[in-house]
N, C-alpha and C positions, 0 to 999 in steps of 0.2 A: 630576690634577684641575686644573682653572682655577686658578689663581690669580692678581691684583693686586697689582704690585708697585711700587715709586716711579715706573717711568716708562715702564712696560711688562707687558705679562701675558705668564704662562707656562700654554701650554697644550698639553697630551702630544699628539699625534700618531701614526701607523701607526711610520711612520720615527722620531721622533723626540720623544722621552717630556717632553723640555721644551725644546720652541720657543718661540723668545722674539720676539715684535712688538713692538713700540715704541708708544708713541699717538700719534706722532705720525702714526708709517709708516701706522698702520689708516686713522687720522682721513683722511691725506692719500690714499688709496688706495677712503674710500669710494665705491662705485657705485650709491649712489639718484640720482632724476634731477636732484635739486639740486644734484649735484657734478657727474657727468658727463652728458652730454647724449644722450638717449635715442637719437636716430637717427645722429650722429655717430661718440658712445662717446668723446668727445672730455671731458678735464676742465673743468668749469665753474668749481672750485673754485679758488681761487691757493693754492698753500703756501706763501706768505708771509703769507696773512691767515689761520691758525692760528695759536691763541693759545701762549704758550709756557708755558702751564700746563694746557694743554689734558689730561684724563683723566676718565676712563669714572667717573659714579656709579653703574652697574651692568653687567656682564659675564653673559650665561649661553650655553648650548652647548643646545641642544635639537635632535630628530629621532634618525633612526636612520639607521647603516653609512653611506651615500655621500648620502643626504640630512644632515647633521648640515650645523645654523647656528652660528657664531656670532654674536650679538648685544648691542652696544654701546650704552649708551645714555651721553650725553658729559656731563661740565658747564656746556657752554655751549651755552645754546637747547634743551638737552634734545633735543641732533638724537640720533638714530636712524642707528647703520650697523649693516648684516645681513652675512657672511660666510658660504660656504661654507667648510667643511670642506677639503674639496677641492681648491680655490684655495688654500686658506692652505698645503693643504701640497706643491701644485706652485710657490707662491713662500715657499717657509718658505726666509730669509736668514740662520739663525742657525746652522746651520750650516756659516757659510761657502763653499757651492757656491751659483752665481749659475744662474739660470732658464735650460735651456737651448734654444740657437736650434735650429729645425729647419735651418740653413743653416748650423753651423757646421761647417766642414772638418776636416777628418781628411787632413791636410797629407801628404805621401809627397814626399820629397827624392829628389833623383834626380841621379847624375851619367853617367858614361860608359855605363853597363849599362843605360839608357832606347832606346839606340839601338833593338833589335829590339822595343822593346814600347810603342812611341808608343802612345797609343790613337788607334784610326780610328776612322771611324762612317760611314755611307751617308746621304746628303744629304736621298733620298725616306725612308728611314725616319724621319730626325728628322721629318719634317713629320706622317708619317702614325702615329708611337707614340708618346706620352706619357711610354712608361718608357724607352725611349731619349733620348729628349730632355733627362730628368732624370738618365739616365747621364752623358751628352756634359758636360750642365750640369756637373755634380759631378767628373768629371773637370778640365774647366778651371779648378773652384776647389781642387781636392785636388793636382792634379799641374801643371797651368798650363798644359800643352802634349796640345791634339790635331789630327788631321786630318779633316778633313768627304772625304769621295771623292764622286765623282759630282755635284757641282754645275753647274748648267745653266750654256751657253759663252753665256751672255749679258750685256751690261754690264750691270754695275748690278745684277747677280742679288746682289752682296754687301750692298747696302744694304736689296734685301726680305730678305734673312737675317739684318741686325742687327734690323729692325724686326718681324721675326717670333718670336725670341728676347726683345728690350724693345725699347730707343728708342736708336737712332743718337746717339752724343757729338760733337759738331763743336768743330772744333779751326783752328788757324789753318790746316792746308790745307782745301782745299777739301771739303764734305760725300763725297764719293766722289774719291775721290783714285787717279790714277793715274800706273804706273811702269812706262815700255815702251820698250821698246828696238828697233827693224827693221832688218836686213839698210841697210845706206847711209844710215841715219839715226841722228843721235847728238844730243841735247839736256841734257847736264848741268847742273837747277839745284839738284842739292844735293850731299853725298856717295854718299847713296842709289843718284841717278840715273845716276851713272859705272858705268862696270865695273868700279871696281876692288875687291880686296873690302872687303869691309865687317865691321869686327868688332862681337863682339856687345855691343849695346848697347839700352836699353829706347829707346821713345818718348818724345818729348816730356815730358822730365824739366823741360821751360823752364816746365812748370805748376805753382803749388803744389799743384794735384790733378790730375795726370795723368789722363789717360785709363785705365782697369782692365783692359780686352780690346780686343785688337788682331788685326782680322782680314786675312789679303792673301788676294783667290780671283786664282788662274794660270789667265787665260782662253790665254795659251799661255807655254808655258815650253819652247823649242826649243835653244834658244844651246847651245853647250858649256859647261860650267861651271856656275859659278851654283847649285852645289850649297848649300841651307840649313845653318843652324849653331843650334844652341840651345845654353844653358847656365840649372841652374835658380839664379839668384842666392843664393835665398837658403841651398841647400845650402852653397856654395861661403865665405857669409859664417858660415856656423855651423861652419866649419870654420876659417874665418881667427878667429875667436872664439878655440876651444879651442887654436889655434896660437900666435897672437900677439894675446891681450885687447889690449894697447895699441894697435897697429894698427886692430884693429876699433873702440875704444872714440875714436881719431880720427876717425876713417870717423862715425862716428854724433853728433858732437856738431860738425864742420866745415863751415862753410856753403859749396857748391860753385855759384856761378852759372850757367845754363845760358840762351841765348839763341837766338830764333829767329826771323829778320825776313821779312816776306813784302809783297807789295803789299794784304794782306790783315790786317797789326799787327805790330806790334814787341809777342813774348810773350818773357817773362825773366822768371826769378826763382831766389832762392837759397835751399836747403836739402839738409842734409846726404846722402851718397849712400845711408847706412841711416837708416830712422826705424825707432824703437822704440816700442812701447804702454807705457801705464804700467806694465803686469809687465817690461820686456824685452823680448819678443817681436819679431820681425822686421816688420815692418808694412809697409812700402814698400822698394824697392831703386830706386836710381835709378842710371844709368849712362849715358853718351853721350860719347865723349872727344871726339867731332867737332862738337859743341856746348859746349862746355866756354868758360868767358870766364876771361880769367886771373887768379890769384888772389891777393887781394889780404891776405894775411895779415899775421901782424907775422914778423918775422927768427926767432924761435924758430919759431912755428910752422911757417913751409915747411918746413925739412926733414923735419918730422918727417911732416908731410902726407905731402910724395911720396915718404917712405917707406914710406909705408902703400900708398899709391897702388898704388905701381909692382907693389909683393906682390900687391895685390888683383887687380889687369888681368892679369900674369902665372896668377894661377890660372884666373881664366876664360878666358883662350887657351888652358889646358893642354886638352890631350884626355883625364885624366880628369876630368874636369866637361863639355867641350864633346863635342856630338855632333853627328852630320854625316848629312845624308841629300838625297835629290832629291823633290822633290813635282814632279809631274806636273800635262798643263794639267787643269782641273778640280778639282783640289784646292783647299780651304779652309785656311790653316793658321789655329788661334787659340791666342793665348797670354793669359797673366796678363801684361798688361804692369805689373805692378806688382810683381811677382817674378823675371818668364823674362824673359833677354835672348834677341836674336835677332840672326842677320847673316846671310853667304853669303861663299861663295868668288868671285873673279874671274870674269868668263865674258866671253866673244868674240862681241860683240852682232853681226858680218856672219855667224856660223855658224846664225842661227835666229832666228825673230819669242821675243818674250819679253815680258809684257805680263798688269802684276799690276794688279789695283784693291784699295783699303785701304781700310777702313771703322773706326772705335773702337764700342765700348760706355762707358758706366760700369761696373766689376764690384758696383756697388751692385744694379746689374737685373739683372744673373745670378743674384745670390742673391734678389732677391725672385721671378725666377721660379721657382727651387726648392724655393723656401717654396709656392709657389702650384699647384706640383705634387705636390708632397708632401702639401696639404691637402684632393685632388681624388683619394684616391689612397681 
């Protein structure tokens, strides 16, 4: 039964025989059109202009099974808030489990045994099924790592693929960015752009918000060599976790500056190469040794850094965590760049044309297309 308590009601539930609201939580949560805005849905209300004595002079629960109201009538201005049933108890908080997202991942760490089971996907099917598209989606947030096949050999087909997916992220390279190599031609302006290889490492860690998905389509991929490399970071760091907390627990609280100059900006910035969420949780990995600016600690701390360091980069070279494969021209690769690192082995740029174009996303539009497919569904 209802009940009114000093600064909250308890009221039973299917799930839950006494969930507790708050007044302030109802008050701030009403949806008449004087708090939220009818066409927007957007809050009108400030929750800082509730009074901090704000409480209900009457409470009732009227209706039947999935129609049931609650209704509030407050002490101040004798406003009126109505509640569903329903609502209160897909966000009843008193339980301590938080409302949940249709986009929330169901994470699969992966080391060396990823190799034969990359997900693929067909380039025309993403366009023409909806349930595929939300597979490929859910893949790059749950696992980080897939491959699109069959992608048209045309420039720039990678940028109608981020912007048919959500919206193209630009970054200090150029909006379509290209990495090619031909038979007698050779133009090194990064490490990237060398043949030599490249260990794995994320994108453009020089942002305090990186980029989230990082696409390269191989309008040809001929050369010898030049075989890709994946590792999922953050398997690798939940592993240095349970090995050496201290090491890890560097890693996450050292600020690592990373810098990257173009005739298009000087971007730099420093933060550690794990970020954690407020539980814990893994939340970002950053990595790039070839960006790396040097580091400016105090005498205690370096050693203890690059001992952490050195552990961590040794494990992602190892080949139980790193995996190795060839993608073919016409492939797509897309990663989390916020979790997967990526690199390639050496290759011999006079043995083959070789010639990638890179596009980013945010992984914020990933997940709202998933939400948007899921809701269409």
């Amino acid at each position: 039964m209802l009940a009114l308590k000093t600064s909250w009601l308890e009221l039973p539930l299917a799930d839950n025989p006494k969930a507790m609201f708050h007044y302030a939580w109802l008050r701030d949560n009403c949806c008449c059109v004087e708090c939220k805005h009818p066409t927007t849905h957007e809050r009108v209300l400030a929750t800082f202009d509730i009074p901090d004595d704000i409480a209900p002079t009457s409470a009732d629960v009227s209706g039947i099974d999935s129609d049931k109201i609650l209704r509030v009538v407050w002490n101040h201005n004798q406003h009126v808030s109505e509640f569903s049933i329903k609502w209160l108890a897909e966000h009843d908080y008193s339980g301590g489990v938080c409302l949940a997202d249709s986009a929330d991942p169901a994470l699969l760490l992966w080391g060396k045994e990823l190799h034969e089971k990359i997900p693929r996907f067909d380039y025309q099917k993403l366009h023409q099924d909806p349930s595929q598209l939300l597979a490929w989606a859910e893949a790059v947030r749950d696992i980080g790592l897939t491959i699109v096949q069959g992608a048209p050999l045309v420039e720039g087909e990678i940028e109608r693929f981020a912007e048919y997916v959500a919206v193209v992220r630009e970054t200090i390279y150029d909006r379509l960015h290209n990495v090619k190599a031909s038979p007698g031609e050779y133009n090194a302006y990064n490490v990237a752009s060398t043949t030599l290889e490249l260990k794995p490492h994320t994108d453009m860690p020089n942002y305090n918000n990186p980029p989230g998905v990082q696409m390269f389509h191989f309008l040809a991929n001929e050369s010898v060599g030049g075989e890709s490399t994946a590792v999922d970071g953050f398997h690798v760091a939940e592993q240095l976790r349970k090995e050496d907390s201290e090491a890890f627990n560097i890693l996450a609280r050292t600020p690592v500056r990373f810098k990257m100059v173009s005739s298009r900006g000087d971007v730099q910035a420093a933060n550690p190469l794990l970020t954690l969420d407020p539980l814990g949780n893994l939340k970002v990995f950053r990595f790039s040794n070839q960006l790396a600016e040097p580091l400016m600690l105090s005498v205690d701390e370096t050693e203890g850094f690059y001992r952490a360091y050195r552990k961590l980069g040794r494990m992602l070279d190892s080949t139980d965590y790193k995996i190795q494969f060839r993608l073919n021209t016409g492939d797509i690769m897309v990663t989390n760049n916020l979790r997967v690192l990526h690199g390639r082995n050496s290759y011999d740029a006079n043995s083959g044309a070789r010639h990638l174009q890179l596009s980013y996303m945010d992984f914020d539009d990933v997940l709202s297309r998933i939400r948007l497919l899921k809701s269409a569904t």
